[in-house]
C-alpha positions in Angstrom: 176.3 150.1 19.6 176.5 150.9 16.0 177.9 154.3 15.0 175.6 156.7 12.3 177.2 159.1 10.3 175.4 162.7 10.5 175.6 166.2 8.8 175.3 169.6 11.4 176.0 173.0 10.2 178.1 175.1 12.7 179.1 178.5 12.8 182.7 178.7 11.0 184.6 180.2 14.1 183.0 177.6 16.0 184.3 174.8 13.6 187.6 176.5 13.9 187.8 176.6 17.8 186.6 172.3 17.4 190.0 172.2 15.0 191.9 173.9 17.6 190.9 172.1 20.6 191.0 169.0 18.3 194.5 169.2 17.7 195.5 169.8 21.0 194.1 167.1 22.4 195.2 164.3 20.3 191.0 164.0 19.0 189.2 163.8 16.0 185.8 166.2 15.7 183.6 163.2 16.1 185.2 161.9 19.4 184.5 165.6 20.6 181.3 165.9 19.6 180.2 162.6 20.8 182.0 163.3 24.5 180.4 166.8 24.5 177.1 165.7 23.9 177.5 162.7 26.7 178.3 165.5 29.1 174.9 167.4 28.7 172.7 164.8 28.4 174.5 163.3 31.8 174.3 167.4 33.6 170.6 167.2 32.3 170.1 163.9 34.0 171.4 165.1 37.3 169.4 167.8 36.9 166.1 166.0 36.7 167.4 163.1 39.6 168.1 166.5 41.8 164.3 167.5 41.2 163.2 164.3 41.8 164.9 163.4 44.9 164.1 166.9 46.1 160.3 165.9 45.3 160.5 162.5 46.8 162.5 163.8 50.0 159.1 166.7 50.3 156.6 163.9 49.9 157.6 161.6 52.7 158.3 164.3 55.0 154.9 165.9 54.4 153.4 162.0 54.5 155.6 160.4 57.6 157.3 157.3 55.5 158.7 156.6 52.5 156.4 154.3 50.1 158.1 152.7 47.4 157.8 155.3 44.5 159.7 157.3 46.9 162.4 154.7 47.7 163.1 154.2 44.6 163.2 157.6 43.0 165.6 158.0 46.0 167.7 154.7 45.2 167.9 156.1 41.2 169.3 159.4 43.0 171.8 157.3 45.1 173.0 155.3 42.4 173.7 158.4 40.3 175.6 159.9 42.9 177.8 157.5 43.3 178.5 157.5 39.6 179.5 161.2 40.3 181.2 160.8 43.1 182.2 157.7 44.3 181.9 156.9 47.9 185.3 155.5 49.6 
């Protein structure tokens, strides 16, 4: 995966608080960007697999079996959760 250089525009005492953290973690601003942004777009993706298990789980109560649209939005949700917390 090849790596793009960008330009943002951040409030200053934001900047500073990135500088801060930065420092104290041993990072440079782009590591913590790039982590930071990974961590939404993965809560957003639990989000939407919660939704759509929650769907999916509705739907074949409501129909008596699971067809395979439901089994698999169900399989996406189980594979995610493991990611999340792995079973032992």
């Amino acid at each position: 995966m090849s790596k793009v250089k960008i330009n943002i525009t951040i409030d200053e005492n934001l900047l500073n608080d990135v500088d801060d953290y930065c420092d104290k973690n041993y990072l440079n601003r782009s590591a913590l960007i790039s982590t930071s942004l990974i961590q939404v777009i993965n809560q957003q993706k639990i989000i939407d697999s919660l939704r759509d298990a929650s769907i999916a789980i509705k739907k074949a109560s409501e129909v008596g079996h699971i067809d395979d649209d439901t089994r698999k939005t169900l399989e996406e949700f189980q594979a995610l959760s493991r990611l999340m917390a792995p079973i032992k």
